[in-house]
C-alpha positions as CSV (number, residue, x, y, z in Angstrom):
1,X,66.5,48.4,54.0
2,X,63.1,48.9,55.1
3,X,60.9,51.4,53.3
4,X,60.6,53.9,56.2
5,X,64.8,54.1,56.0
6,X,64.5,54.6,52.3
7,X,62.2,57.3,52.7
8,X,64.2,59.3,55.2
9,X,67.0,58.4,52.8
10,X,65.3,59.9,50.0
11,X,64.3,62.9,51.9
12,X,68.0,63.3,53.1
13,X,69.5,63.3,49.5
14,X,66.6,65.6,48.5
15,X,67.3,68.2,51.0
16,X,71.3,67.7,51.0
17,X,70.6,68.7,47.3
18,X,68.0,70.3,46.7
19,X,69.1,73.5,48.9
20,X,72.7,74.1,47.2
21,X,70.4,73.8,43.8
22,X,67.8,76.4,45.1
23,X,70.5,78.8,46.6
24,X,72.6,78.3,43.0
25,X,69.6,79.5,41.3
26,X,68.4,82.3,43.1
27,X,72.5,82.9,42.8
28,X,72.3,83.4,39.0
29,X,69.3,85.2,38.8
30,X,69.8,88.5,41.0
31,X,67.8,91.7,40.5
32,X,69.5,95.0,40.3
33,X,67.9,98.3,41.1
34,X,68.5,101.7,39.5
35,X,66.0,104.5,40.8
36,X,63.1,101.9,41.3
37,X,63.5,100.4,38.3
38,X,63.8,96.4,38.4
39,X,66.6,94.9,36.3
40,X,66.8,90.7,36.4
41,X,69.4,89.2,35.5
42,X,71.6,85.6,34.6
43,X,74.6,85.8,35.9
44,X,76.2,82.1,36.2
45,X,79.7,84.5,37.3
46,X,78.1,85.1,40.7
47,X,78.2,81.9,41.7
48,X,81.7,82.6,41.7
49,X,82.1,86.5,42.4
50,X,79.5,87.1,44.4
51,X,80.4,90.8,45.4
52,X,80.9,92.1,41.9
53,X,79.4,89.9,38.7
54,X,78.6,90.1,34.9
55,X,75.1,89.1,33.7
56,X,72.7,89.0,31.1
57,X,69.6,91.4,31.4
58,X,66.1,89.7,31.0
59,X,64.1,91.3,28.7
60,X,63.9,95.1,28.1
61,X,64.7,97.8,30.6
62,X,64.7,101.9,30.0
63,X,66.8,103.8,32.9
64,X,65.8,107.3,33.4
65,X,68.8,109.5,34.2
66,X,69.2,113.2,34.1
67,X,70.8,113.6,31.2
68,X,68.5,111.2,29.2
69,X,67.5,108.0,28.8
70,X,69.7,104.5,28.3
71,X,68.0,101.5,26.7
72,X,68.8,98.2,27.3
73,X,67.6,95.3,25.2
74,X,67.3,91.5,26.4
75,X,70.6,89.6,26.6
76,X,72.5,93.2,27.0
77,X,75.7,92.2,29.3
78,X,76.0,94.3,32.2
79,X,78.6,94.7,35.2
80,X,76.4,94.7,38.7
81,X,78.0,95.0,42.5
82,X,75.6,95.0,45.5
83,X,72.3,94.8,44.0
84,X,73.2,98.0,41.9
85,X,74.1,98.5,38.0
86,X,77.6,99.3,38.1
87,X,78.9,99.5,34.2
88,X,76.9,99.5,30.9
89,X,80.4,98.4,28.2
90,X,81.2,99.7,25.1
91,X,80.4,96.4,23.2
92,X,77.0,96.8,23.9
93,X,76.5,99.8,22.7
94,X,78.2,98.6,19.3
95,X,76.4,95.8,19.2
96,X,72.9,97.4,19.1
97,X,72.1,95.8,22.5
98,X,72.1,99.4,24.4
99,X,71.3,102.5,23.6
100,X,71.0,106.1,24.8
101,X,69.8,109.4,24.0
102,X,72.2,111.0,26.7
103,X,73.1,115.0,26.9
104,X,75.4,116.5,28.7
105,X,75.6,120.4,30.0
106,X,74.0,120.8,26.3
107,X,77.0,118.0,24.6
108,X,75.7,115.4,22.6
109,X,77.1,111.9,23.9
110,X,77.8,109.7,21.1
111,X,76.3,106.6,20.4
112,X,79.0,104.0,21.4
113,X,80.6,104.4,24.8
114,X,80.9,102.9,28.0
115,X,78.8,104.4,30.9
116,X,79.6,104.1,34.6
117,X,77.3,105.0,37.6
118,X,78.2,105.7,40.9
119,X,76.3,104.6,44.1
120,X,73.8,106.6,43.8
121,X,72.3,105.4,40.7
122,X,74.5,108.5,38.8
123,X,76.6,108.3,35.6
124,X,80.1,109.7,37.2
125,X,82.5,108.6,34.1
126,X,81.7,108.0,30.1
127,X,84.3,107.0,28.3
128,X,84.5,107.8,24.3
129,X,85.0,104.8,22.2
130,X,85.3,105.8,18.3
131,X,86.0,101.4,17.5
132,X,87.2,98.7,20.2
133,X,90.9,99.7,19.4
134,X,90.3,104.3,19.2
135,X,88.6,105.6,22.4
136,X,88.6,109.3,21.6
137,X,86.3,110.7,19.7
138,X,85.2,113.9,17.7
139,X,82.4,115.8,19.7
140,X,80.9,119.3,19.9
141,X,81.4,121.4,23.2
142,X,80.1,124.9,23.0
143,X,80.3,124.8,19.0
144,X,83.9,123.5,18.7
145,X,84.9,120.5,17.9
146,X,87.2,118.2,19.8
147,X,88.8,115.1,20.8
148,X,87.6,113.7,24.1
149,X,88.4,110.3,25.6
150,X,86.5,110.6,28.7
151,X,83.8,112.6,30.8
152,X,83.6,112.4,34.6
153,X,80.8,113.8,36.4
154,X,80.9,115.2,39.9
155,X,78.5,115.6,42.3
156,X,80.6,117.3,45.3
157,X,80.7,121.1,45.5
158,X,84.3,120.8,46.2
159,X,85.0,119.6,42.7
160,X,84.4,120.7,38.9
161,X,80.5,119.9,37.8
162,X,82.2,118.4,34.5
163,X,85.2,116.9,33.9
164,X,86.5,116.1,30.1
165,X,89.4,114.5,29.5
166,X,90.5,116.1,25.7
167,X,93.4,114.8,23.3
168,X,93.5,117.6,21.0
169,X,91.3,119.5,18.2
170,X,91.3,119.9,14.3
171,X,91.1,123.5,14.5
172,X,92.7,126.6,16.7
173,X,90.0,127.6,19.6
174,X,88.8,131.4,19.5
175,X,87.7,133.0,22.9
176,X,85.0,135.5,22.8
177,X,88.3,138.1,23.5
178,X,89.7,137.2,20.4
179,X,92.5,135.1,22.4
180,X,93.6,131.9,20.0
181,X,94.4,128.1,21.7
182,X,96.2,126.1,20.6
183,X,95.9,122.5,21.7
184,X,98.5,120.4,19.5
185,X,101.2,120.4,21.7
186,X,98.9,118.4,24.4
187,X,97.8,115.0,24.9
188,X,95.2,114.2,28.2
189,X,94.5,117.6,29.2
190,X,91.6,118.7,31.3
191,X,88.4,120.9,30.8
192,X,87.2,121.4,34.1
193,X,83.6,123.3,33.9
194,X,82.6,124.9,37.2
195,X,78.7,125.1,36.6
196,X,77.7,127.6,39.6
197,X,81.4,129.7,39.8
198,X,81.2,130.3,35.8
199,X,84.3,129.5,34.7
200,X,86.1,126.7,32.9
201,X,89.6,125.7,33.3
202,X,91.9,124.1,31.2
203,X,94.9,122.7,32.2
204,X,97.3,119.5,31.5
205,X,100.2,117.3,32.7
206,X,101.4,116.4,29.4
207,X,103.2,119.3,26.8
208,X,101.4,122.6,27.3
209,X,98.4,124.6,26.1
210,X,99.3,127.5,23.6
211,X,97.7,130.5,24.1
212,X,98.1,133.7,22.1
213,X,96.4,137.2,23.9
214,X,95.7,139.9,21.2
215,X,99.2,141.8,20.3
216,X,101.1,139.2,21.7
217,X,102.8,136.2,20.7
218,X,101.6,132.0,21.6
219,X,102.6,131.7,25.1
220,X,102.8,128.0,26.9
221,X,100.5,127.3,29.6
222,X,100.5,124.7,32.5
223,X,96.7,125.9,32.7
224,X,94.3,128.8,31.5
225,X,91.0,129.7,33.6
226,X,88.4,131.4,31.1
227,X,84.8,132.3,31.1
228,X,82.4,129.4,30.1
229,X,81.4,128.7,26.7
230,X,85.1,129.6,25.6
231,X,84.5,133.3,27.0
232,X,87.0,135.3,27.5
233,X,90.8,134.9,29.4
234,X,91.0,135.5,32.9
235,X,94.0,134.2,34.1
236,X,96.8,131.1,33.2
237,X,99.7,129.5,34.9
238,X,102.7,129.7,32.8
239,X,104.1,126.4,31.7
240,X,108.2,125.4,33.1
241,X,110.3,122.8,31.5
């Protein structure tokens, strides 16, 4: 073989691999981007799922939200879909790796949990995680204390502003009417807060809410719409077996 044919040869191989290397790379090393801000990753899982992937984040990032700010540190694991940050895990968080400083309608988020963001670069759902094997955890709405699993965030004026997903509480709930609940006959029920209507409503799928009206005797609820901040009663669906 002449030296001309190796050459072309050469070039052939080169080119034959060379591309699939150069297409790998740029492969595992996407960029996401949350509200302008630039996050690179290594992600060796896209060259597999290419749609939806895990990666490493390269170097440190700060995402502004608007409920606060979310750290995340070099080598923090992150879910991305599409060129955009889909999931921020719990493990992260434990780990040290990520951190936040969120607040939400004037609740403190705790430090381990497990963010997700919509589309639009929006947390819609934060899920409590007291260890890898509890996720509820004891937080502070309105200045009582409960057990919440999970928050979902709406952005549609056709649903609830907030959504908290609540397993119970250590201590009976007294509206500003002097009406007592009673949440220990629940598990999974749902405080839905209306921001702009002012009013919350708490309702559930699973046992009942107990509510007892002043003069009267616990009653079981389906669901009870109050004013906000644990205000007073204005109306409740009465619970069937």
């Amino acid at each position: 073989m002449d030296k001309s044919m190796m050459k072309k040869l050469v070039k052939t191989v080169g080119i034959t691999v060379g591309i699939p290397l150069l297409l790998s790379a740029l492969m595992v090393f996407p960029v996401l981007n949350f509200h302008g801000t630039r996050i690179p990753l290594f992600a060796a899982a896209r060259i597999v799922t290419y749609d939806r992937f895990t990666g490493r984040v390269l170097g440190d990032r700060v995402l502004e939200t608007e409920y606060g700010e979310i750290q995340l540190r070099h080598l923090s694991r992150v879910l991305g879909a599409n060129k955009k940050l889909v999931d921020i895990g719990f493990i992260e968080f434990e780990a040290g790796r990520a951190s936040h400083n969120l607040v939400v309608h004037g609740i403190e988020i705790p430090p381990n949990v497990s963010i997700t963001f919509n589309r639009f670069d929006r947390i819609s759902i934060i899920v409590m995680h007291g260890s890898r094997y509890n996720d509820t955890q004891e937080i502070t709405v309105s200045g009582k204390r409960l057990y919440v699993s999970r928050f979902f965030l709406n952005y549609s004026e056709d649903l609830p502003d907030i959504g908290i997903t609540i397993d119970g509480t250590p201590e009976y709930i007294t509206l500003t009417d002097d009406a007592i609940l009673d949440l220990s006959e629940l598990w999974g029920a749902g405080l839905s807060i209306f921001k702009n209507d002012e009013r919350w409503i708490l309702g559930t799928n699973f046992g009942y809410v107990l509510l007892k009206l002043p003069g009267e005797e616990f009653t079981r609820y389906r669901s009870i719409t109050f004013r906000p901040d644990w205000g007073e009663f204005i109306e409740g669906e009465l619970w069937e077996e």
